[in-house]
C-alpha positions as CSV (number, residue, x, y, z in Angstrom):
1,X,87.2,136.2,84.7
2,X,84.4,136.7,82.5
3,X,81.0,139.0,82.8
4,X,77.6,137.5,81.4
5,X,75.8,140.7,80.3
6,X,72.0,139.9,80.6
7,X,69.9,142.3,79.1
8,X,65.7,141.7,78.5
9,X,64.2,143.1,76.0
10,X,60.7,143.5,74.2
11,X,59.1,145.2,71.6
12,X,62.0,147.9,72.2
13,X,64.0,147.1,68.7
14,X,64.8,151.5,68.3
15,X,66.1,152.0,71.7
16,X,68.1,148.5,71.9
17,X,69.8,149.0,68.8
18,X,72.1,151.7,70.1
19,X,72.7,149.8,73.2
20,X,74.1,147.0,71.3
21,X,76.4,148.7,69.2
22,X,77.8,150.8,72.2
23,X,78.9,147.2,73.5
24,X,81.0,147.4,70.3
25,X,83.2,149.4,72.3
26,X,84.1,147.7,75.6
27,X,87.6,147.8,77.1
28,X,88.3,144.8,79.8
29,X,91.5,143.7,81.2
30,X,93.2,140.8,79.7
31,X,92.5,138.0,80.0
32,X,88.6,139.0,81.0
33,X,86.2,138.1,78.5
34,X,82.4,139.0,78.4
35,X,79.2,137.6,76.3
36,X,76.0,138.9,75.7
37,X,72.9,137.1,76.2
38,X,70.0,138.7,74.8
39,X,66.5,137.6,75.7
40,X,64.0,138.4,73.8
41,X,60.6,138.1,75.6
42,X,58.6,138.0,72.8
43,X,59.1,140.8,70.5
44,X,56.6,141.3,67.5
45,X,58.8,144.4,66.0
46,X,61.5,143.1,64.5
47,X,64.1,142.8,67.2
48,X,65.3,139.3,65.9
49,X,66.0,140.5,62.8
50,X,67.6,143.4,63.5
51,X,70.2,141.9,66.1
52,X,70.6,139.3,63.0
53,X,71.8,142.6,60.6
54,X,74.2,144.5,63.5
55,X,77.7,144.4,63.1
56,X,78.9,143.3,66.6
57,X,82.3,142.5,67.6
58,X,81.5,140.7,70.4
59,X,79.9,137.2,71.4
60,X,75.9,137.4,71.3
61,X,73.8,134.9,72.3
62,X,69.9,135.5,71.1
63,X,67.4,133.8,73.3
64,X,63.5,134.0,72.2
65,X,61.2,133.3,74.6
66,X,57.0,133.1,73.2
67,X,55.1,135.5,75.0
68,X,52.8,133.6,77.1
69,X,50.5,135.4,80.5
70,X,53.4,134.7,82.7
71,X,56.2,137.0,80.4
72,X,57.7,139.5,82.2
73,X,61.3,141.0,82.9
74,X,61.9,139.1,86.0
75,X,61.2,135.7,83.9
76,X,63.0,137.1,80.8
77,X,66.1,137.7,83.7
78,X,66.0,134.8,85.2
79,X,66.1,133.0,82.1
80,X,69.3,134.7,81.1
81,X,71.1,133.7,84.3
82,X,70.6,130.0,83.1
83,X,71.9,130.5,80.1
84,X,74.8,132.7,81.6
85,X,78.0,131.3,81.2
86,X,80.5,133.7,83.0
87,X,80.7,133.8,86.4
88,X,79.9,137.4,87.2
89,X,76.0,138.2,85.9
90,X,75.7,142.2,85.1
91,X,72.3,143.4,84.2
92,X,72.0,146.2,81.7
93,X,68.4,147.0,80.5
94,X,67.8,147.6,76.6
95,X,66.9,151.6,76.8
96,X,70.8,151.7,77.8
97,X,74.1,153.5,76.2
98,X,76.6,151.6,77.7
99,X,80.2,153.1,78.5
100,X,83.5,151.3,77.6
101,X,84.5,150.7,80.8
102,X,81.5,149.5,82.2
103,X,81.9,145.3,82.1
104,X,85.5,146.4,83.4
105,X,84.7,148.0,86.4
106,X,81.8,145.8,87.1
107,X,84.8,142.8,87.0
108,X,86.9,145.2,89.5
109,X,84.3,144.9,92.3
110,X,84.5,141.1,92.0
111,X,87.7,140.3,91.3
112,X,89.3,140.0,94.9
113,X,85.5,139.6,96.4
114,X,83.4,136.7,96.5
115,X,80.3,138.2,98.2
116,X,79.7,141.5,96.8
117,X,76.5,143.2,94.6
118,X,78.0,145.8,92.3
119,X,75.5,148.5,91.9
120,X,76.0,151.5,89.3
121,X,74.2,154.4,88.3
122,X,72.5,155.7,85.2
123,X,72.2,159.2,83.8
124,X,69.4,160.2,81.6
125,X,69.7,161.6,78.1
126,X,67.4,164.2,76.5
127,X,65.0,163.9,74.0
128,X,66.7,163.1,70.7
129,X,67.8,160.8,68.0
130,X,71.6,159.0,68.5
131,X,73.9,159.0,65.6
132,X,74.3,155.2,65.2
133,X,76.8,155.5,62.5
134,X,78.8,157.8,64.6
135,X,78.5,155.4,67.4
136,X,79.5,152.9,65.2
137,X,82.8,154.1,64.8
138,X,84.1,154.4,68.2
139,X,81.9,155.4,71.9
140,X,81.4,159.4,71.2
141,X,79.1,161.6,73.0
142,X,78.5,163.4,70.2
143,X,76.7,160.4,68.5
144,X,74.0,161.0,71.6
145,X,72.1,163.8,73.2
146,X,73.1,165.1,76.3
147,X,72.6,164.8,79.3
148,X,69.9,166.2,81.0
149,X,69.7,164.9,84.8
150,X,72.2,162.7,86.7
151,X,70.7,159.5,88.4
152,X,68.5,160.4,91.4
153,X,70.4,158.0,93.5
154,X,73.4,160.2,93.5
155,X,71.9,162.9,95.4
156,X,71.2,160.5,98.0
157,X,74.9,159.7,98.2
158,X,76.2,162.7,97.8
159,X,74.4,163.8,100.9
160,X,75.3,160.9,103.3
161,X,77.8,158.6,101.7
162,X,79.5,157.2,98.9
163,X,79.9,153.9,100.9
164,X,76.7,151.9,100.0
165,X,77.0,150.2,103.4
166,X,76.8,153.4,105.0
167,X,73.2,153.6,104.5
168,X,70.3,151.9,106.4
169,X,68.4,151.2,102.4
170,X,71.8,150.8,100.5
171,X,69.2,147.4,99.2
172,X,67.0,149.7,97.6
173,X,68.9,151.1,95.4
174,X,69.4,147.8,93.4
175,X,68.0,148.8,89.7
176,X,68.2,146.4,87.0
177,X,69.8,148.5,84.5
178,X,73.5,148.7,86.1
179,X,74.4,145.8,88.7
180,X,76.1,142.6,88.8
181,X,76.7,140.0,91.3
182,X,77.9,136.2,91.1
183,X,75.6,133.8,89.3
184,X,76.3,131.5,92.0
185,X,74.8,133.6,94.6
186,X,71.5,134.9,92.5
187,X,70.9,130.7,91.9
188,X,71.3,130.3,95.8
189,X,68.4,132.5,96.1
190,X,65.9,132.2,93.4
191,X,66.9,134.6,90.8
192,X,64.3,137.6,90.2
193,X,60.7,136.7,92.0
194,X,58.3,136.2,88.6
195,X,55.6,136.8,90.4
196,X,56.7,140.1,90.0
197,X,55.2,141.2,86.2
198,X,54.8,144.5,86.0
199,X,57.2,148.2,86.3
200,X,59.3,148.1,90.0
201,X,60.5,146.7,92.4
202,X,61.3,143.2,91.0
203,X,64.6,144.7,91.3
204,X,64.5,146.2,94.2
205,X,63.1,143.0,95.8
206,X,66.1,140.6,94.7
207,X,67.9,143.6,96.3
208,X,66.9,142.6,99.4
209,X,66.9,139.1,99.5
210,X,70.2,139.0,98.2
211,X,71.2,141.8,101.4
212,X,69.5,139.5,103.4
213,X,71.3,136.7,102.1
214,X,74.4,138.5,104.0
215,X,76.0,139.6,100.8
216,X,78.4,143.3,100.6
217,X,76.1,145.9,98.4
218,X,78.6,148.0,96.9
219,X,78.5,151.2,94.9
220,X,80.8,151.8,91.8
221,X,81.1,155.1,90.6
222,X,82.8,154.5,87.4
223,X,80.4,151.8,85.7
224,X,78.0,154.2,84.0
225,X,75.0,153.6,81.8
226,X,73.1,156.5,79.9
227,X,69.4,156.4,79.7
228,X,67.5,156.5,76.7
229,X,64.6,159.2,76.7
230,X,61.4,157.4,76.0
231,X,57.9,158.6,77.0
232,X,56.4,156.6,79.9
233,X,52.9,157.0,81.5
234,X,53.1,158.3,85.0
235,X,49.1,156.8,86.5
236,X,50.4,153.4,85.0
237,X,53.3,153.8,86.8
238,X,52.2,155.0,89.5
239,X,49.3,151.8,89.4
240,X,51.9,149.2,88.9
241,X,54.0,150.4,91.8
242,X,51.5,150.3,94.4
243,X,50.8,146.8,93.5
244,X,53.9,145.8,93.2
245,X,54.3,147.1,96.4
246,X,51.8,145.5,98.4
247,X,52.9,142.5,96.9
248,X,56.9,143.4,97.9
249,X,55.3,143.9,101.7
250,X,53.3,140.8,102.1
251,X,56.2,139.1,101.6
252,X,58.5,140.9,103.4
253,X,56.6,142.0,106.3
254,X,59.4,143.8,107.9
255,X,58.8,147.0,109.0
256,X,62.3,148.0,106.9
257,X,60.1,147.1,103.9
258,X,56.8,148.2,104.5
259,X,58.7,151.7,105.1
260,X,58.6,152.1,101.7
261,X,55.3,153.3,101.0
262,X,57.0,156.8,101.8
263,X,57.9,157.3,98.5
264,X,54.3,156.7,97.6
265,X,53.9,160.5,97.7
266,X,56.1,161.0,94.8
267,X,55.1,158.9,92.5
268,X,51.5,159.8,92.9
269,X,50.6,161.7,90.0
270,X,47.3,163.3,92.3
271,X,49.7,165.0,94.3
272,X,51.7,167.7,91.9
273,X,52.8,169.2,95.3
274,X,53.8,165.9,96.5
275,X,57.5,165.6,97.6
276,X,61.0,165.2,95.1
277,X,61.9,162.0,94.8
278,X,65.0,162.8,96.9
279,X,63.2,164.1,99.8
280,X,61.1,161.2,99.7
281,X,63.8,159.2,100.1
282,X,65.5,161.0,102.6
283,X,62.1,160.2,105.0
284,X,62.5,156.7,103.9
285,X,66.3,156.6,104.6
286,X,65.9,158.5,107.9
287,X,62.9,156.3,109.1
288,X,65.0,152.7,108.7
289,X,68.2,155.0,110.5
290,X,65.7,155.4,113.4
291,X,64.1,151.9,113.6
292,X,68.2,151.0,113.4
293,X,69.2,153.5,116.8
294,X,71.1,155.1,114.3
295,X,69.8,158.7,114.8
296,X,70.2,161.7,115.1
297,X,73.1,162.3,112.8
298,X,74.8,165.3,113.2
299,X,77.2,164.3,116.3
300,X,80.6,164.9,115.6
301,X,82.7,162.9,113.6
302,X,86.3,162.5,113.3
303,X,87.9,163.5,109.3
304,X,90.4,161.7,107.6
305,X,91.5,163.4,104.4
306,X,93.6,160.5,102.7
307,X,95.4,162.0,99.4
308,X,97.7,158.5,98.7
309,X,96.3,155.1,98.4
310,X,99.4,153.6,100.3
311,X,98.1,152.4,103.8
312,X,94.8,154.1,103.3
313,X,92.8,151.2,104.2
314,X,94.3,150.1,107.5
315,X,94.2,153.8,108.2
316,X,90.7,154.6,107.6
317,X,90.0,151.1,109.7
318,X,92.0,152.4,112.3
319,X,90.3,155.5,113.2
320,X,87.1,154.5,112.1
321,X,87.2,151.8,114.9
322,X,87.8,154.7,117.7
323,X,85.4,157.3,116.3
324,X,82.1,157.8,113.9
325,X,84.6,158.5,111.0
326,X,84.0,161.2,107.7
327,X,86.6,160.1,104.9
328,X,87.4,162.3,102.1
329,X,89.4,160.4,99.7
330,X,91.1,162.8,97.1
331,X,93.1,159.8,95.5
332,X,92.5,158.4,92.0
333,X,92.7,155.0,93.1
334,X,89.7,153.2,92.2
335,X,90.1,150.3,93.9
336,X,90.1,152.1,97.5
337,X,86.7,153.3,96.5
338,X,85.6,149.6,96.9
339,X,87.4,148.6,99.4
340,X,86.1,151.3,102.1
341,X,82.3,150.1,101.4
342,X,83.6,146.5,102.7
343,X,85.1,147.6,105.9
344,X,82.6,146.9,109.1
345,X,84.6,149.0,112.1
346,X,81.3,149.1,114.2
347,X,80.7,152.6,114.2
348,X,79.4,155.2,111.6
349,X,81.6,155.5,108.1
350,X,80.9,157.8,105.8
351,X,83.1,158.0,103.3
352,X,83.1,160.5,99.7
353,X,85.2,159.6,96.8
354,X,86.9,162.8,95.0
355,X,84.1,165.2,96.2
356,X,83.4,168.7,94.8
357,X,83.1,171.7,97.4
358,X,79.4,171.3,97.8
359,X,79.4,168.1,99.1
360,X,81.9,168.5,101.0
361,X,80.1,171.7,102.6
362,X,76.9,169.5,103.0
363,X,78.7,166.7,104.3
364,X,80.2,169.5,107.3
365,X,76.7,170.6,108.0
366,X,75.4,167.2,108.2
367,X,78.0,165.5,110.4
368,X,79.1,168.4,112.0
369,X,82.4,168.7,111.4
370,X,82.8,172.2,111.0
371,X,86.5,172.5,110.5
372,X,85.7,170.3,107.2
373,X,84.2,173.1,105.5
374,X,86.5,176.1,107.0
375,X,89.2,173.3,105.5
376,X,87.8,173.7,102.1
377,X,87.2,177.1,102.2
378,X,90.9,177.8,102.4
């Protein structure tokens, strides 16, 4: 199989460089192969030339495209999916430090599955300078800063699920900088909407068409990307997203959609005791649950520890066809992880991959199983 990595970029030649040469350092499967294809939308600080002067072991492909009024990421995307020649498209974005086994476990989710969107999270690095001939030599932490928050998605699934499909906006949490799905399926609907031009939800929006399209959103822990610190202006932001927004509604009116403008109180820079993103989220998450008939949680739920990957799966579909089902899969087993978020038994499924003791005392308060956290306890 191969992975087309499609990553935009402009005017971004300090941050992208480091990207670039952590790609130096990816580990697939044989026979899996990947490429690069790099598009350029535009750049004015040298990128060209500096791609041209890095010492990559890998397939590049550098695509230029003259900045025009119509540039923008979802165009610059969108044009890399043309010139995409693997099968499996994965996004990265430019401000990324990508892990070695990222384009691996991007291929896992796809390899047995035709109608999947792989979705990963990203961690964001501190303030500081990366060690480029350190990360030359070989993927090293120590060539970066450290980390200073995890992705703000994570909370979200700690919390609820680890099963993507488990939750009622599982679309929205499609970013650009970590996801991949089959090139067939992102021509079959459009691509990225380029009518879409400035920051959000030009993601987010393909997000939904392609959930809408009937495809499996799944979420894989072990494809990481690390975020480059890099100052960003929170009122232009905040500007762009609202229109963006309005635009995302009008065409989408679905109430599923328009539910959104929740999060509107955190990003608005007018309201410093506005809510955490999280608990924004949480109103947005719980408001599509109730327009579902999928609230109140808190009902009991039947647990299933599994602690082998033998029979897990026709287990877990098993019992979660009788009962609103908590699994707690203490397995190494990364393919399990994957296969859970496909499985549709009818009923609730919440599922948490190698969790610590504070989810799983969150997860017993929230789906009251109380003998899950007097379990853990012991």
């Amino acid at each position: 199989m191969k992975a087309s990595l499609v990553i935009p970029a402009y005017n971004s030649r300090e941050l992208l460089e480091p990207c670039l040469l952590s790609l130096n350092h990816q580990q697939l499967d044989a026979p899996d192969t990947f490429e690069v294809v790099l598009v350029d939308d535009g750049s004015t600080d040298g990128t060209g030339d500096m791609v041209t002067g890095l010492p990559l072991k890998y397939a590049l492909r550098y695509v230029y495209l003259p900045r025009t009024g119509t540039s923008c990421r979802s165009a610059a995307r969108n044009e890399g999916i043309r010139q995409a020649e693997g099968e499996v498209v994965v996004f990265a974005d430019g401000d990324q430090i990508i892990d070695p086994s990222f384009l691996r476990e991007h291929l896992r989710c796809h390899r047995d599955r035709t109608d999947v969107v792989a979705i990963g999270f990203r961690d964001y690095l501190a303030p500081g300078s990366v060690d480029r001939d350190l990360l030359r030599a070989g993927f090293d932490l120590a060539a970066l800063p450290p980390v200073a928050a995890p992705d703000e998605r994570a909370e979200v699934t700690d919390l609820l699920s680890h099963n993507l499909g488990a939750l009622a906006t599982g679309w929205h949490f499609l970013y650009g900088c970590n996801v991949s799905v089959r090139k067939e399926h992102l021509l079959a609907v459009g691509g990225f909407d380029e009518d879409i031009r400035k920051w959000s939800f030009e993601d987010v929006e393909l997000g939904y068409r392609l959930h809408r399209h009937g495809l499996t959103l799944l979420h894989t822990p072990y494809a990481r990307v690390l975020h480059q610190f890099h100052p960003e202006s929170d009122r232009e932001r905040h500007s762009e997203w609202r229109e963006n927004y309005a635009y995302f509604a009008a065409k989408h009116p679905e109430l599923e959609v328009r539910l959104q403008w929740i999060l509107d109180a955190y990003f608005d820079p007018d309201r410093p005791d506005g809510p955490s993103w999280f608990e924004a989220y949480l109103r947005f998450e719980f408001a599509c649950r109730a327009l579902a008939g999928r609230l109140p949680l808190g009902q009991s739920y039947d647990v299933l520890h599994i602690s082998s990957a033998d029979g897990a799966l026709d287990r877990i579909a098993e019992a979660g066809v009788a009962a609103d089902l908590l699994v707690v899969d203490t397995t190494d087993d990364r393919d399990l992880a994957l296969a859970v978020q496909t499985l549709r038994t009818g009923r609730e499924l919440a599922y948490f991959k190698q969790p610590d003791r504070r989810t799983l005392q969150r997860a017993a308060r929230t789906f009251g199983c109380p003998a899950l956290a007097e379990d853990d306890a012991r």
